[in-house]
SERO-4910 file (N, C-alpha, C, O; in steps of 0.05 Angstrom, whole numbers):
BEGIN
 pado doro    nc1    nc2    nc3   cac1   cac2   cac3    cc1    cc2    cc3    oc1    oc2    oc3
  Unk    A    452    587    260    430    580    242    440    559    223    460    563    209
  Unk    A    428    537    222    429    516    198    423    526    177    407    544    172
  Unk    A    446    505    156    443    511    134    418    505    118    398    496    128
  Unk    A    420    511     90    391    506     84    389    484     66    408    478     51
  Unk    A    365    473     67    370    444     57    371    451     22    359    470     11
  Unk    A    390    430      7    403    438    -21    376    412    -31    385    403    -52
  Unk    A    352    398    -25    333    383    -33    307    383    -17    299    395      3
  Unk    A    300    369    -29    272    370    -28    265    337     -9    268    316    -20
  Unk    A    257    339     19    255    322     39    229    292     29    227    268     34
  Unk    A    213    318     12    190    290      3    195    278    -14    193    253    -13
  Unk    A    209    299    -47    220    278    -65    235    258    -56    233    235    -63
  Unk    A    257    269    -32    274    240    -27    263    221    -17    269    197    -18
  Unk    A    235    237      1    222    193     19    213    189     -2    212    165     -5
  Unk    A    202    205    -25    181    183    -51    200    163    -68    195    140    -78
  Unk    A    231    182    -69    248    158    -86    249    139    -61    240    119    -72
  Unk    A    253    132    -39    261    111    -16    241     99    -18    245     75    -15
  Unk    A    214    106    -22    190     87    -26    194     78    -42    198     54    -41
  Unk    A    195     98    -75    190     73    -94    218     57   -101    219     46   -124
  Unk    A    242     55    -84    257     35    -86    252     15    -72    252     -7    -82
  Unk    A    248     18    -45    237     -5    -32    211    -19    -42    208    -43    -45
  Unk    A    190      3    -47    167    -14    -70    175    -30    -90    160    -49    -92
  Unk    A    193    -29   -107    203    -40   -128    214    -65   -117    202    -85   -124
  Unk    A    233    -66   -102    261    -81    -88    247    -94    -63    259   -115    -59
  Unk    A    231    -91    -48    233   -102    -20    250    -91     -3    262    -71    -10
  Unk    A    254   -101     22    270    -78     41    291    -99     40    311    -86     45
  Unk    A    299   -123     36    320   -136     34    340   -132      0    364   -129     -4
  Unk    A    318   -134    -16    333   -120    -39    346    -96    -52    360    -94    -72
  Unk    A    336    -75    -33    339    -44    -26    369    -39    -23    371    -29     -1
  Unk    A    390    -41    -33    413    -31    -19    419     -2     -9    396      8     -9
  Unk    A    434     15     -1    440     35     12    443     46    -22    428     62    -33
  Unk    A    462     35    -31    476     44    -59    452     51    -87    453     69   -104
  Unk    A    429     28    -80    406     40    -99    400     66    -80    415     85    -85
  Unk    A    385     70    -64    377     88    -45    395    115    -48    383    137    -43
  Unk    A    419    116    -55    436    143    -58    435    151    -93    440    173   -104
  Unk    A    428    123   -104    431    132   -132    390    145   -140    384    164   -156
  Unk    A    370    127   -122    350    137   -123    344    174   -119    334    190   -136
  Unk    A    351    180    -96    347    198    -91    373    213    -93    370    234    -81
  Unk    A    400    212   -104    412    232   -114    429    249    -86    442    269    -89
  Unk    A    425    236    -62    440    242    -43    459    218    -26    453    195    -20
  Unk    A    480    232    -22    496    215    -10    492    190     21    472    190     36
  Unk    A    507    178     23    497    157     42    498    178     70    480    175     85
  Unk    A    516    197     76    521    214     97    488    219    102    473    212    121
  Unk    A    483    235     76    460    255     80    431    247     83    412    261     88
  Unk    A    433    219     80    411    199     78    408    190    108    387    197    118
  Unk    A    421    180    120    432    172    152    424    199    166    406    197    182
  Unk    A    437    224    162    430    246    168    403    253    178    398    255    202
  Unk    A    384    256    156    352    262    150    338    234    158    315    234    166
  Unk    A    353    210    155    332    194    148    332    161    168    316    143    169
  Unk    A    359    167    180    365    149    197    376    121    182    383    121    158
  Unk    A    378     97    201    386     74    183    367     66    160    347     78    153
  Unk    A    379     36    148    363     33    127    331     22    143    311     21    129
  Unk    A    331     17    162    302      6    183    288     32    188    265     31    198
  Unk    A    295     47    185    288     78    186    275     87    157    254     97    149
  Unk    A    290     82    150    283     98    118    257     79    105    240     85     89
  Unk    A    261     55    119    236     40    107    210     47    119    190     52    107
  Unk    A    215     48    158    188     57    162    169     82    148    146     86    141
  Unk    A    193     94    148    179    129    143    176    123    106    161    139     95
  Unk    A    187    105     90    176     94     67    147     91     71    131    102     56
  Unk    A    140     76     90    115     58     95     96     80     98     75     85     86
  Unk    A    111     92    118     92    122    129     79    140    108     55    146    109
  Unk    A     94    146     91     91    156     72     60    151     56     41    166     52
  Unk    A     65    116     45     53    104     31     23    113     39      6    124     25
  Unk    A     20    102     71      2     92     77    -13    123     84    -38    124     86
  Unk    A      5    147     87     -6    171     84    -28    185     58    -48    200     60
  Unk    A    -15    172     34    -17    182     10    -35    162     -9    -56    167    -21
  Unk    A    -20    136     -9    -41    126    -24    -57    113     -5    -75    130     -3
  Unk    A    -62     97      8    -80     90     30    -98     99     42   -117     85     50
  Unk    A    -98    129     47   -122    152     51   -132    154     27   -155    148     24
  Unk    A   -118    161      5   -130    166    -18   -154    150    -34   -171    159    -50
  Unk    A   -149    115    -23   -164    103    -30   -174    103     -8   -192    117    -16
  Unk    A   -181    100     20   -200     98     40   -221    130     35   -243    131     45
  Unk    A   -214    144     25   -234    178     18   -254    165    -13   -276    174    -20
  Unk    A   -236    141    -28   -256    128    -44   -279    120    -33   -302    123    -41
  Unk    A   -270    110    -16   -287     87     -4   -313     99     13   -336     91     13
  Unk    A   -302    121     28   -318    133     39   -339    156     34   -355    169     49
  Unk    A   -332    156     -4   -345    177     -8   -363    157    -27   -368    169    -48
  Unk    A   -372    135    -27   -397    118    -31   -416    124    -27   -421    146    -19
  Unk    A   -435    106    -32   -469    105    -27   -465     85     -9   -470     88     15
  Unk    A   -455     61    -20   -455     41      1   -432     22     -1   -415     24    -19
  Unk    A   -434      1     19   -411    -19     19   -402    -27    -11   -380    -23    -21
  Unk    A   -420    -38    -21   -416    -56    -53   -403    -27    -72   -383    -28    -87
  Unk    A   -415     -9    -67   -402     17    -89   -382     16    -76   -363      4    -87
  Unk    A   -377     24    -53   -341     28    -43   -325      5    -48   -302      9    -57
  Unk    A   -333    -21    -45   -310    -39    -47   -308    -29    -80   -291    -11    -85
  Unk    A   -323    -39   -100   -324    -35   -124   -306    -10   -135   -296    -10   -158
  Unk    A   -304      8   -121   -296     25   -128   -262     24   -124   -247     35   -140
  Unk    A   -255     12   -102   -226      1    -94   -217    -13   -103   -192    -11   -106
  Unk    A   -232    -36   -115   -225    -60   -133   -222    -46   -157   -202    -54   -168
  Unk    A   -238    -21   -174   -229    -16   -195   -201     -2   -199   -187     -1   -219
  Unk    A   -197      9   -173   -169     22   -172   -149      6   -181   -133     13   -199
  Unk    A   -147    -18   -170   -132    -44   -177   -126    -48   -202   -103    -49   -212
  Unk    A   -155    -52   -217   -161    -57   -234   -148    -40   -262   -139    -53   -281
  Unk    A   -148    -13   -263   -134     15   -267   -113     17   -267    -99     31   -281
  Unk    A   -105      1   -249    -68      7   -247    -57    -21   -259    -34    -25   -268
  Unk    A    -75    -35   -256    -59    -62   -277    -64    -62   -296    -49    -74   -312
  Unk    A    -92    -46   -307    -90    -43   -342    -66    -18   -354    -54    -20   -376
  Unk    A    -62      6   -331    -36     24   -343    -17     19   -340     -2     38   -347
  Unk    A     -1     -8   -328     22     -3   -312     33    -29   -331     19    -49   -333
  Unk    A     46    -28   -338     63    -55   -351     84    -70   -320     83    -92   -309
  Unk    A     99    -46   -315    113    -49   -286     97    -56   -263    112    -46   -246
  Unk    A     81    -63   -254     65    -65   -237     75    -75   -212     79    -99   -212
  Unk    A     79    -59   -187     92    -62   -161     65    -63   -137     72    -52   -116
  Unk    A     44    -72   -137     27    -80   -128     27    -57   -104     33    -34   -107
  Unk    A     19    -70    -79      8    -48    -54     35    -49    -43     44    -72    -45
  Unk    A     54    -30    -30     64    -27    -18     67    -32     10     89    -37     21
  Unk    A     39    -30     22     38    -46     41     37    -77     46     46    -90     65
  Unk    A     18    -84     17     18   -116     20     38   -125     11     38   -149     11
  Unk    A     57   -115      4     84   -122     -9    101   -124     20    114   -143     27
  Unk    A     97   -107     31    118   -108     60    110   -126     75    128   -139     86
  Unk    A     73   -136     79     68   -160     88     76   -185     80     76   -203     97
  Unk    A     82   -190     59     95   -207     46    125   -209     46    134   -231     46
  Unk    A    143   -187     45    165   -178     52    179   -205     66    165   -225     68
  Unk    A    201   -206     75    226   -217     95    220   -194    126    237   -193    144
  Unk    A    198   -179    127    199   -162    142    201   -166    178    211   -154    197
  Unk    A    181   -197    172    177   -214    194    193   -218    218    186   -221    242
  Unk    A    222   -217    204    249   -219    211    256   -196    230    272   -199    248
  Unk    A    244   -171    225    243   -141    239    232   -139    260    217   -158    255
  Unk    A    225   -134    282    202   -132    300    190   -105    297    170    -97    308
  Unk    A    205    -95    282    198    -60    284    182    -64    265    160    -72    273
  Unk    A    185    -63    230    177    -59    210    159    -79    219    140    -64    224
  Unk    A    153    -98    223    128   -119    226    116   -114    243     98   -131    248
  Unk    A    117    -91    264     97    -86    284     79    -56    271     57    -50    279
  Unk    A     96    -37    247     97    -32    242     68    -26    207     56     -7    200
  Unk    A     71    -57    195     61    -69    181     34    -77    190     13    -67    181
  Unk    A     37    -98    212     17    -94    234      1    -71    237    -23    -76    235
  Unk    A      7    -52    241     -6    -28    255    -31    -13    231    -55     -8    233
  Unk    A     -7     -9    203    -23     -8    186    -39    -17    169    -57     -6    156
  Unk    A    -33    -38    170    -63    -63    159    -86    -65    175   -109    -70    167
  Unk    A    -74    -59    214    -99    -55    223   -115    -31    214   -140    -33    210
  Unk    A   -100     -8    210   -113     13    206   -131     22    178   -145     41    172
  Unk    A   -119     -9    162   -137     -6    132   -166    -22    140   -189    -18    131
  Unk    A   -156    -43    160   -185    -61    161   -195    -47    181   -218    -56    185
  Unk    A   -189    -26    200   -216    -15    204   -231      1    185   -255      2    189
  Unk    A   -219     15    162   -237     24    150   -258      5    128   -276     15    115
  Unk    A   -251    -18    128   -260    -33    115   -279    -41    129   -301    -37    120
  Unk    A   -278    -50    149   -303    -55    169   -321    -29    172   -344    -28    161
  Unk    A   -314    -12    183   -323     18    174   -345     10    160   -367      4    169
  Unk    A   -333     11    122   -347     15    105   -362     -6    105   -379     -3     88
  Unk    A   -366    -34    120   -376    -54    128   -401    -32    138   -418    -21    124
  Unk    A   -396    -31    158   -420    -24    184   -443      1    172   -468      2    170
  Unk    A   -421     21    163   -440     43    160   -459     46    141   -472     66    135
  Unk    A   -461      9    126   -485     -6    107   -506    -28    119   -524    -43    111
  Unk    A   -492    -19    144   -511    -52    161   -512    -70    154   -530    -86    149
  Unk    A   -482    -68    150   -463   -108    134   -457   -120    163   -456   -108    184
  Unk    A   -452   -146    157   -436   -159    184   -408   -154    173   -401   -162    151
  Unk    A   -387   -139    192   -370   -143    191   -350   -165    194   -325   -164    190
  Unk    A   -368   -185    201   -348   -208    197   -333   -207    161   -313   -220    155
  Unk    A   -346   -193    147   -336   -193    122   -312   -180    117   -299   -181     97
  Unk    A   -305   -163    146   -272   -147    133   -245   -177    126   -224   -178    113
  Unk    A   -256   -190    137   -228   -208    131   -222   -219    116   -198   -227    112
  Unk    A   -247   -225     98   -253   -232     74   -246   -208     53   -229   -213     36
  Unk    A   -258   -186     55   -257   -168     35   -222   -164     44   -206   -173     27
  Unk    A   -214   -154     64   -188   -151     67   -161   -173     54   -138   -170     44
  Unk    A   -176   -194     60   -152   -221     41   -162   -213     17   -145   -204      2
  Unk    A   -188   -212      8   -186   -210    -16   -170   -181    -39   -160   -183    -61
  Unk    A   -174   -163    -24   -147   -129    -31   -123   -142    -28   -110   -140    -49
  Unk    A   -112   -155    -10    -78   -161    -17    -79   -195    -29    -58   -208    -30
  Unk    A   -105   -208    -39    -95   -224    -58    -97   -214    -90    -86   -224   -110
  Unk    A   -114   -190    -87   -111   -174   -119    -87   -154   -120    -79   -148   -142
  Unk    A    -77   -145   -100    -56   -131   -103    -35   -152   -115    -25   -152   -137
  Unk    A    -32   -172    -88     -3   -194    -96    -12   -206   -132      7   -211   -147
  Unk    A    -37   -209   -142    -38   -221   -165    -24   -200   -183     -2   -204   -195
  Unk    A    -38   -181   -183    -40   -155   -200     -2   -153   -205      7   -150   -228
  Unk    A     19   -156   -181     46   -158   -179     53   -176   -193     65   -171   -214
  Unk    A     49   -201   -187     55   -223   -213     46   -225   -229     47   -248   -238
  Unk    A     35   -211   -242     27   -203   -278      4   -210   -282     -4   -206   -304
  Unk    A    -15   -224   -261    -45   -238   -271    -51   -220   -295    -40   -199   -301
  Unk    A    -71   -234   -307    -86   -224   -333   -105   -200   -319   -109   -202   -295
  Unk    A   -114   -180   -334   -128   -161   -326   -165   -179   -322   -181   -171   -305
  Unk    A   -169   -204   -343   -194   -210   -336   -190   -236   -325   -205   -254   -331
  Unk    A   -174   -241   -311   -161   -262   -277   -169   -243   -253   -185   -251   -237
  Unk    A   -158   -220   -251   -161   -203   -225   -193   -191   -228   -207   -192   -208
  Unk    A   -210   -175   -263   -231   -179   -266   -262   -198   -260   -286   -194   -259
  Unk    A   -242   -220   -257   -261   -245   -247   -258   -254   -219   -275   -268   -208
  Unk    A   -241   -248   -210   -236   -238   -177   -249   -215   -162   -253   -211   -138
  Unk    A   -253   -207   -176   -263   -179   -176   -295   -193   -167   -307   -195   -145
  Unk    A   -299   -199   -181   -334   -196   -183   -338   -222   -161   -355   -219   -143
  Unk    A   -324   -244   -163   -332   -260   -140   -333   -246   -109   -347   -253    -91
  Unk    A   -311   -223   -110   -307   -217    -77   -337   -198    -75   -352   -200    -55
  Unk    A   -342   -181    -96   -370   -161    -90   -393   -181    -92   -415   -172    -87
  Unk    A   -392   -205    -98   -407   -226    -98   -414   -227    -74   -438   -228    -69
  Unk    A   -394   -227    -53   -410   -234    -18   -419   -213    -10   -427   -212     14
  Unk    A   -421   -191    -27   -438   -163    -18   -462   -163    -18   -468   -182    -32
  Unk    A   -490   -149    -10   -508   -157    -23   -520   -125    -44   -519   -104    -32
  Unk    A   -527   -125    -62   -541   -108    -70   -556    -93    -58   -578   -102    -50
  Unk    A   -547    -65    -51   -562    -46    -38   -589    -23    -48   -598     -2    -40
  Unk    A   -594    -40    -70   -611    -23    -88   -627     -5    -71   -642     12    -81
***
């Protein structure tokens, strides 16, 4: 019988997320990563595989937790314009509380050196598709043309990436309202 684990498996992927959220996966060293989560490099490799490892299941994580969390926003609308609106205010929320502000985790990895990976960028890939189908989703199930997910979709990782470089709260505000602009009022 194995021994029994002396931590806690989720606290340690949430510190590996939010170091690589912070850092990038090239700025990430092994050495933050053991001081994040408080376990040794053995025990990390162990549970968690290499550092290409620890990032996917970073990602995994993310896109488990916050990514559903806001797609259950979205879905628990009246209609398209309330759901985007309602995702954009999330944005909006976390750049008025956050002085630190580490933008989407996912759009951060898109942006990333990740490119360089074939894994993590097929990876990245996979889950961006899996955000813009719900975006189209919330497109359709208003009898929108979905040609708008690509639009609404650039427009979430250009408020995320702003929201990361410090934009003003009424810069991403005024972004805001142009993107629900191509919505139409569903009164």
């Amino acid at each position: 019988m194995g021994r029994a684990k002396l931590y806690d498996p989720q606290h340690a992927i949430e510190a590996i997320k939010a170091s690589f959220w912070a850092n990038g996966f090239e700025g990430t060293s092994l050495q933050m990563l053991e001081t994040a989560t408080g376990l040794p490099k053995q025990t990390l490799y162990r549970e968690f595989g290499d550092k290409r490892q620890m990032y996917l299941a970073a990602l995994a994580d993310y896109e488990r937790s916050e990514i559903r969390s806001a797609a259950e926003v979205m879905r628990s609308a009246a209609d398209a314009r309330a759901a985007f609106a309602a995702l954009f205010d999330m944005i909006l929320a976390d750049a008025m509380q956050c002085e630190d502000r580490h933008g989407c985790f996912l759009c951060n990895a898109s942006a990333d050196r990740t490119s360089i990976n074939h894994t993590i960028s097929g990876a990245v890939e996979d889950a961006l598709e899996r955000w813009r189908t719900v975006l189209s989703d919330t497109l359709e199930k208003s009898g929108l043309d979905t040609q708008l997910t690509d639009p609404m979709l650039a427009g979430y990782i250009g408020l995320r990436i702003l929201s990361r470089a410090g934009a003003r709260v009424a810069q991403l505000q005024h972004a805001v309202s142009g993107l629900l602009s191509l919505l139409p009022d569903e009164d």
